[in-house]
LOSENU-674878 format. One record per residue (C-alpha): x, y negated, z negated. Coordinates in steps of 0.001 Angstrom, whole numbers, plus 524288, in hexadecimal, padded with zeros to 5 digits. Layout:
! LOSENU-674878
XYZ ...
END
This chain:
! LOSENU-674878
2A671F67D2D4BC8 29DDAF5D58D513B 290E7F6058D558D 292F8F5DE6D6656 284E4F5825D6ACA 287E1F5D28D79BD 28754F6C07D7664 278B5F7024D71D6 26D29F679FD6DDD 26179F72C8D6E1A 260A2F755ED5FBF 2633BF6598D5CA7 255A8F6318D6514 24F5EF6EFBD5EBA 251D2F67F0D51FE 250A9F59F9D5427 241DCF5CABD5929 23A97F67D3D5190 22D59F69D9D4E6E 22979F5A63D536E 23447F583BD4856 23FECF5007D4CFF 24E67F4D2AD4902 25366F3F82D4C9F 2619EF43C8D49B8 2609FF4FF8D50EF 25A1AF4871D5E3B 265FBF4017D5D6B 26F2BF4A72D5F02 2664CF514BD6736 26519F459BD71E8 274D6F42A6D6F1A 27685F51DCD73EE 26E2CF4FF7D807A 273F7F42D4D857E 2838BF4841D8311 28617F3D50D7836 28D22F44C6D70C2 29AEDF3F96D742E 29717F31FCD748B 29A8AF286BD68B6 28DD5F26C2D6041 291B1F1BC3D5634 29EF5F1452D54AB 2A22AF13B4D4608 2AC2EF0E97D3DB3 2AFF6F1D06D3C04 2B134F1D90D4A1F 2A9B1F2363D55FF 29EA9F2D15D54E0 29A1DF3650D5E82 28A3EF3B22D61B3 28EE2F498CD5E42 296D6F4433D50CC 28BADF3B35D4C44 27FA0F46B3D5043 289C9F51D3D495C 28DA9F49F5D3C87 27DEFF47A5D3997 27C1EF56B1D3C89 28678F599AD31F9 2824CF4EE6D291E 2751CF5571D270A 27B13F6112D1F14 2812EF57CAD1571 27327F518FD1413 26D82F5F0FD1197 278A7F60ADD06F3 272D2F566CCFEE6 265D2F5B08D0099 2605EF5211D09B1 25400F59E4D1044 24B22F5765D1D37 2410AF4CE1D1B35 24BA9F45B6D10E8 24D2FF3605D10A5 25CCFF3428D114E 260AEF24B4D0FA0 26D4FF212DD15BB 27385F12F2D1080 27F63F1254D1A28 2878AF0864D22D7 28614F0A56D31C4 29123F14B7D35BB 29194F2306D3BBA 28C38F2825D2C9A 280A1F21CFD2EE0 27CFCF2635D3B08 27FAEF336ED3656 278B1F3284D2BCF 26DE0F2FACD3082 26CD5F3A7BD3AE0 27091F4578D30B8 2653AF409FD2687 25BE4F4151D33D3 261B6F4DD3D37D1 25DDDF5323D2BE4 2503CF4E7ED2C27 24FF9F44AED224C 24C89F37AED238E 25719F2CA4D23A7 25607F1FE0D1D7B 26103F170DD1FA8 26314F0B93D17C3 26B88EFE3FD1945 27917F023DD0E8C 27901EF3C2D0C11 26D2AEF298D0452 26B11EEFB0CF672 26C32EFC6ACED95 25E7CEF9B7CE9D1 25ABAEF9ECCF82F 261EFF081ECF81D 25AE9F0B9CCED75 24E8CF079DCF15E 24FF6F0E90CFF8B 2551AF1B67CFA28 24916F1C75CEFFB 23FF4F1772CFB76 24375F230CD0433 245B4F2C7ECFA39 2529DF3031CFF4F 25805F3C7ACFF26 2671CF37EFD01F2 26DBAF2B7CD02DE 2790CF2C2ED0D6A 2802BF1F6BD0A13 28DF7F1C05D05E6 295C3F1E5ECF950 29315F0EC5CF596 285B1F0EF2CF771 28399F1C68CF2BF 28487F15FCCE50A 27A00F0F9BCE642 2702EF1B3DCEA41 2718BF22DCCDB58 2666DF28D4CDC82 26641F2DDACE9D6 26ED4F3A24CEED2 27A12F332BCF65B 28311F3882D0153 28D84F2E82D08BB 28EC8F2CE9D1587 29BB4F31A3D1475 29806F3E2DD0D39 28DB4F3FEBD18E1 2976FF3EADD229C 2A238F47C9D1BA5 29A1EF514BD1A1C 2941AF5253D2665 29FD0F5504D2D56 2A159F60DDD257D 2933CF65B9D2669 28C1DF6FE6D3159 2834BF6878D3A29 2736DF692ED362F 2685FF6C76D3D84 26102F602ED3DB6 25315F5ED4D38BF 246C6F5BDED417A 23CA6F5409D36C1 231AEF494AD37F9 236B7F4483D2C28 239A5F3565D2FCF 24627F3236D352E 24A31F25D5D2E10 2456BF1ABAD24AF 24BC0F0CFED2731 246BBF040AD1CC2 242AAEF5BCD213F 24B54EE9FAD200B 243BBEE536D1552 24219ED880D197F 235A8ED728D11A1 239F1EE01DD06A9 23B89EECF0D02DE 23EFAEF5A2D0D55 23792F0141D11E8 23C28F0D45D170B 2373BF0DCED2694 2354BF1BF3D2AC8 23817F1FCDD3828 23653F2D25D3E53 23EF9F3597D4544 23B38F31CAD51D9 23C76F242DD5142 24A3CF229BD539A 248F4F28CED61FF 23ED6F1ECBD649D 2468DF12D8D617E 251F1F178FD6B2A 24814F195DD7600 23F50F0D2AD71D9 24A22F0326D7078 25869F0A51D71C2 25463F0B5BD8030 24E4FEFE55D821E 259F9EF87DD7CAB 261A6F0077D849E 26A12F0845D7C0F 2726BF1182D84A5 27D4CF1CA6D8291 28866F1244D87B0 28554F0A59D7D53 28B83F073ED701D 2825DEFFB6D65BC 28581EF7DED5ABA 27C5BEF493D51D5 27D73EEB48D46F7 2712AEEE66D3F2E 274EDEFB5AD37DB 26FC8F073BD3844 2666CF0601D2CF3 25F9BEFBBCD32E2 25475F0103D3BC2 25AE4EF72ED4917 26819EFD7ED4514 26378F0C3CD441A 25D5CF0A0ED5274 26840F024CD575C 274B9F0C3BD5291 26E01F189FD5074 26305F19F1D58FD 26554F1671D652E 27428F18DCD681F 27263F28A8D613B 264C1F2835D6CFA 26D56F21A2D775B 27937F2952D7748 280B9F1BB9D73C9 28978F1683D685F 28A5EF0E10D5ED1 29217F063FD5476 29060F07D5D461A 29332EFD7ED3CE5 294FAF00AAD2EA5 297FCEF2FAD29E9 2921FEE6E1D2B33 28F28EE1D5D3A8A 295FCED5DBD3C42 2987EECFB6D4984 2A5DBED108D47CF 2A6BCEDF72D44EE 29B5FEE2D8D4E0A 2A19FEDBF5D595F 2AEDAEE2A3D5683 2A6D2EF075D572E 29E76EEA25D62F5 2AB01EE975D6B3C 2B3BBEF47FD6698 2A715EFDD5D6B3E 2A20DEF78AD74C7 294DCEF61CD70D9 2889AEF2D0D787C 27DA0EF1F3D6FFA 27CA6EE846D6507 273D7EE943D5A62 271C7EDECED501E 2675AED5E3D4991 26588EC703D4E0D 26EE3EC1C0D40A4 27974ECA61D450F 27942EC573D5373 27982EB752D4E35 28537EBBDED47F3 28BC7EC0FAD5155 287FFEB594D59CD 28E02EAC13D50AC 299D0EB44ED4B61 29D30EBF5ED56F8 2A72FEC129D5F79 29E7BEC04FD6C1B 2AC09EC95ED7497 2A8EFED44AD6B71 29A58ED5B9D6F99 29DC0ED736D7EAD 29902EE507D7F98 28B34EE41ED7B96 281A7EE693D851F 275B5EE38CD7D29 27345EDF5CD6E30 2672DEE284D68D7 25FFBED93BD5C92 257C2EDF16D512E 255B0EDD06D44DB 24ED8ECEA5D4410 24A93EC373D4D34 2530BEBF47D5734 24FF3EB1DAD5CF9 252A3EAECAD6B4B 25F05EA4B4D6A14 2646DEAE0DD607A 2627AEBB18D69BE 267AFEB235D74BE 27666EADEED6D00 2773FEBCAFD6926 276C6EBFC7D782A 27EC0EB551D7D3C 28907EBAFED7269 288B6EC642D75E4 286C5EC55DD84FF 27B22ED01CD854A 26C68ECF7FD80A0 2681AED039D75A5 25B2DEDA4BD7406 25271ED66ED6673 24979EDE47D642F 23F89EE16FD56FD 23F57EEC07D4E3C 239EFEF0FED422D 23FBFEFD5DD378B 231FCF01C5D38D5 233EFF022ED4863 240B6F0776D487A 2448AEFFD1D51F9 2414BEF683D5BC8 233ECEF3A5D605D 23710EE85BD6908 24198EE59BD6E50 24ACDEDCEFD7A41 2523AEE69AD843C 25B39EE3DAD8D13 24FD9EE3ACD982B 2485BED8FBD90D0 24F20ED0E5D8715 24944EC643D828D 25107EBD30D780F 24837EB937D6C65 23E4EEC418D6BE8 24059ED0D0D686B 23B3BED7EED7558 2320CEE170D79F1 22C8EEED5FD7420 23695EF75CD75C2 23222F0583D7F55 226D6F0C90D7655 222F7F022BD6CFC 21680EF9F1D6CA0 216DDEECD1D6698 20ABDEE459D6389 20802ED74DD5CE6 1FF71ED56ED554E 1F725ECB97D4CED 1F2E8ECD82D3E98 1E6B7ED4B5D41D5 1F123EDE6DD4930 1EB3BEDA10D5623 1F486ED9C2D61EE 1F778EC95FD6630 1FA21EC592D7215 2093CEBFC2D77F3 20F4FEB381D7033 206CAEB802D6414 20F7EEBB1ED58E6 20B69EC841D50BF 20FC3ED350D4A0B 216C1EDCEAD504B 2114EEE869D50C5 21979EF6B3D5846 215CAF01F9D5CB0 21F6BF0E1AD616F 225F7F1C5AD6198 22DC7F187CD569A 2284FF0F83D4A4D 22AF6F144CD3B0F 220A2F1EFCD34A0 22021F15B3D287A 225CAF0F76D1F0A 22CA9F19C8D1538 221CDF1B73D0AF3 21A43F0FE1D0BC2 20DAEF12B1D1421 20708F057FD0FEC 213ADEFD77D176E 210E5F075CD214E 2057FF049CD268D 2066CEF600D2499 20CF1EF6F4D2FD9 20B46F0461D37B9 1FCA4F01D8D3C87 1F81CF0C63D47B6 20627F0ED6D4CB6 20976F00EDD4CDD 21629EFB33D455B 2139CEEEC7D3F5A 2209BEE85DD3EAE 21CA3EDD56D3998 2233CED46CD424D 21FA3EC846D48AD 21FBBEC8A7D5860 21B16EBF4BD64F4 2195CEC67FD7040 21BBDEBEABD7E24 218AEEC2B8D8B88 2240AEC7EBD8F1C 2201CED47AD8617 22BC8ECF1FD7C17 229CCECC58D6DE8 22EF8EC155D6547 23099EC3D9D57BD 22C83EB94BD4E72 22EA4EBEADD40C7 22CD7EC85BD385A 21F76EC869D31BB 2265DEC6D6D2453 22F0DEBC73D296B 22236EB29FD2BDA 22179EA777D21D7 216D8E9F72D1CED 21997E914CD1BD4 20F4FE8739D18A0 203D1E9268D1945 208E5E94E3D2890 21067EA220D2C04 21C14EA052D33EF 2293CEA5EBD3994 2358BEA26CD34B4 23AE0EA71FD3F3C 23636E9B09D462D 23ED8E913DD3E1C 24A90E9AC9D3DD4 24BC8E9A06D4DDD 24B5EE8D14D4B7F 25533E8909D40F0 25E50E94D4D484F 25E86E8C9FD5441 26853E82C5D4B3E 27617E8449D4EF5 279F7E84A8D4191 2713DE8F5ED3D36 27532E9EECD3C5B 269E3EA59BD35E6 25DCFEA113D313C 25084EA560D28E9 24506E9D0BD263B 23CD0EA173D197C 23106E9B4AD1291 23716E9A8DD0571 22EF8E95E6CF913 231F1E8742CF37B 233D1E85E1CE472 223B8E834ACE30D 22277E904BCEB5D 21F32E89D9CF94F 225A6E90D6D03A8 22DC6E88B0D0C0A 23608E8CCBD18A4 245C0E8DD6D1706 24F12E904DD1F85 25A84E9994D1BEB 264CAE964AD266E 270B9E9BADD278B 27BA2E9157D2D8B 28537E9192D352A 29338E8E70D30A8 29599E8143D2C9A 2879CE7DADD2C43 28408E7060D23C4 2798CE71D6D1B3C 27179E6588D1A27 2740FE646ED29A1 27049E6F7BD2DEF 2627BE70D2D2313 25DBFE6324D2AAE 26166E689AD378F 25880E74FED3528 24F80E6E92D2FD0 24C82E6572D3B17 24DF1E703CD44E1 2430CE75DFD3EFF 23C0BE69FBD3E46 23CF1E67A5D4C92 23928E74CBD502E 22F84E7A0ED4740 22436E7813D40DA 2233AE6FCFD34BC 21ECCE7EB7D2CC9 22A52E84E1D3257 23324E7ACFD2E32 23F6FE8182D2303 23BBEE77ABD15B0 24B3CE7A49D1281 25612E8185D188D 2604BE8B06D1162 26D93E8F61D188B 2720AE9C96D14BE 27E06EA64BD177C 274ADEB0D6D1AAA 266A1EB469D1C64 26254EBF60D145F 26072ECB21D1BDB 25BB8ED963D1B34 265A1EE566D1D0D 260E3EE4F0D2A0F 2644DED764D2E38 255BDED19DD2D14 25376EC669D280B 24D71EC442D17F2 243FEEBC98D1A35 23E34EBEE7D0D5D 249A2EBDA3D054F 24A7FEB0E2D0AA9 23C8AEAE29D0582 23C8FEB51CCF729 2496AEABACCF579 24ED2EB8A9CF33D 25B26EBAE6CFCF4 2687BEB774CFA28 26BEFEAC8ED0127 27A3AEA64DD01CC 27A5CE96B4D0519 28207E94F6D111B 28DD3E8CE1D1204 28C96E8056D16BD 29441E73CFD1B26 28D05E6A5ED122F 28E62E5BF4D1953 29146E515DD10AE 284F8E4EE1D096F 284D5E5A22D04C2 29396E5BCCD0106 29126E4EC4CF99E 28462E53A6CF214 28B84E60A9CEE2D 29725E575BCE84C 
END
């Protein structure tokens, strides 16, 4: 019989706070009990509608067939799964049981798997049968499996621990990943920090196209609908804008989340009638510039909040609300958070000075997993370095200028690419761009232009065009020596852009197809 959240919570608070200890599965339930959620729908699935009560009683259950494989309190338990209601249960059943979780994107190379499973020393690999092959080593249970044999099993009495709640590994946009451990705590703090500034409430029904594994995801379709009493739609395939505005309309939803490529997508490919019931979209993920934050909005006839982030955050540190939205920068420091910039010598600058960022708040990582050298590269005194690169302006708003490994040298100068790319976007004929100092055949590193087009582009045309925008409207430095059009950019699991790859001439990049004028169609013959 399921578990019904509006008869007795006293022993569920005993448990989820003992000793200073806390259980983040148990609060959950806990606050679900108090605020009589129990009835409403939690998550729309492909496998229909789940309530509060069925999602908090299916993780109670789901932590004896844990315990039947031996998994123990304090125990790492990696879970490589699509977005869908076995996730979400997952996850609260390894928590209940007071292990730590550490979800992972199922799309990744097996050697990523195989990396991330030896990094955290997992105990248990909830995944499905497919990828299941590719963990040999490591004890294996399906999501399936979890989910069968939960529905069979008593409920168990969850655990109170200060073991860590969760490791997200980075993006790796620089290279290997490392696992980001966050505390048990943390995931209260985001929901009051930025759930409420963004003004998450129980009416609401969030989508979400960043998954779950993805720190913006986890916030965005775990953590604040199961604190706000509200619902959400779970994707287990891939986003597009046609199958997220079918889901969009058929639920009703209100809050959008996606990254600034996506909304260019949707811009250029949606079906702008499906999108009528959003109230508010909300932008993560990457840099947003103004003029494309303003089409995204005019799309989708409500504003469009960006805001910045970090997987050793958790969340948000600053972000645009629906009180003060600004297009082009990525807001204010959100309720509880202190954000400085800073110069080299880690001294505070003044407004219009770009810096690092630097946060401070309720809810930052404890460390990266194992490596206390990263660590305090960038945890000095209870200040995060994210190592991001911010203006402040009067207004108490920030503008984000790059990332500090996106900066290129060129010609002994460092510089943004992000400069050229708003300019070379502003070209009707361009989609998606990337500037990267890339090395010449002596060596030299030279700025290119990865562009990708949009349909029916011509390529000698449109590489003089470019280049004479950029001419006019840069200087000479930051001037692309060559352009090359693309099908894709390479990106992380996460949506973030490879810069790197892009340098090391190591990403796999697919010419785009052009319509070649005549020259060229008579060269080719």
């Amino acid at each position: 019989m399921t578990h019904d959240l509006n008869t007795s919570t006293a022993t569920l608070h005993n448990v989820s706070v003992h000793n200073g200890r806390y259980c983040f599965a148990a609060g959950l339930e806990d606050l679900a009990f108090r605020n009589g959620w129990g009835d409403h729908a939690a998550y729309f699935t492909e496998d229909g509608t789940w309530t509060y009560s069925q999602v908090h009683d299916t993780a109670a259950r789901a932590v004896a067939v844990l315990r039947l494989l031996g998994v123990r309190p304090g125990d790492r338990v990696l879970i490589a799964l699509p977005d869908g209601i076995g996730w979400v249960v997952a996850f609260l059943a390894v928590a209940r049981a007071g292990c730590t979780v550490v979800p992972v994107n199922p799309e990744l190379t097996a050697d990523d798997h195989a990396f991330m499973a030896g990094d955290c020393d997992a105990r248990l690999v909830i995944t499905t049968p497919e990828l299941s092959l590719r963990f040999g080593s490591w004890q294996c249970l399906t999501v399936a499996e979890l989910m069968a044999g939960a529905a069979d099993a008593d409920r168990s009495v969850p655990v109170a621990t200060d073991v860590p709640l969760y490791v997200h590994y980075t993006s790796g946009t620089t290279g290997r990943p490392k696992g980001v451990v966050h505390p048990q705590r943390n995931p209260a703090a985001y929901h009051h920090s930025v759930g409420r500034a963004l003004g998450v409430r129980a009416g609401d029904t969030t989508l979400s196209v960043s998954k779950l594994f993805f720190t913006y995801g986890f916030c965005n379709a775990l953590v604040f609908p199961l604190f706000s009493g509200s619902a959400a739609v779970l994707i287990g395939g891939r986003p597009t804008p046609e199958v997220v505005g079918e889901l969009v309309a058929r639920h009703r939803v209100s809050l959008l989340y996606a990254v600034p490529s996506w909304f260019g997508r949707v811009v250029a490919e949606g079906d702008q009638g499906k999108f009528a019931s959003v109230r508010a979209a909300v932008s993560g993920g990457e840099r947003f510039p103004r003029d494309m934050t303003e089409r995204a909005a005019e799309f989708l006839e409500a504003p469009v909040l960006n805001q910045l982030g970090a997987t050793e955050v958790g969340c948000a540190a600053t972000a645009n609300t629906l009180a003060h939205n600004v297009p082009g920068t990525i807001g204010r420091p959100v309720p509880g958070y202190r954000v400085e910039v800073r110069d080299s010598e880690l001294r505070a600058v003044g407004d219009e000075v770009e810096g690092s960022l630097w946060v401070r708040g309720p809810a930052l990582m404890s460390g990266y997993l194992d490596r206390p050298e990263a660590t305090a590269e960038v945890l000095v005194d209870g200040w995060l370095h994210t190592r991001d690169r911010v203006v402040r302006h009067a207004d108490g708003t920030y503008t984000h200028v790059a990332r500090s490994d996106d900066l290129e040298m060129v010609g002994g100068i460092t510089m943004s690419p992000m400069d050229v790319e708003d300019v070379l976007r502003t070209h009707r004929e361009v989609r998606e761009v990337a500037v990267a100092a890339v090395p010449d055949q002596v060596g030299a590193t030279k700025l290119r232009a990865f562009v990708v087009p949009e349909p029916g582009y011509t390529e000698a045309g449109l590489e003089a065009e470019l280049l004479v925008l950029a001419r006019e409207n840069l200087a000479p430095y930051k001037v692309p020596r060559s352009v090359r059009f693309v099908s894709a950019l390479p990106r992380t699991s996460t949506g973030k852009l490879r810069r790197f790859a892009l340098r090391a001439g190591t990403a796999d990049l697919q010419p785009a197809r052009s319509t070649k004028d005549e020259s060229h169609a008579e060269r080719d013959r």
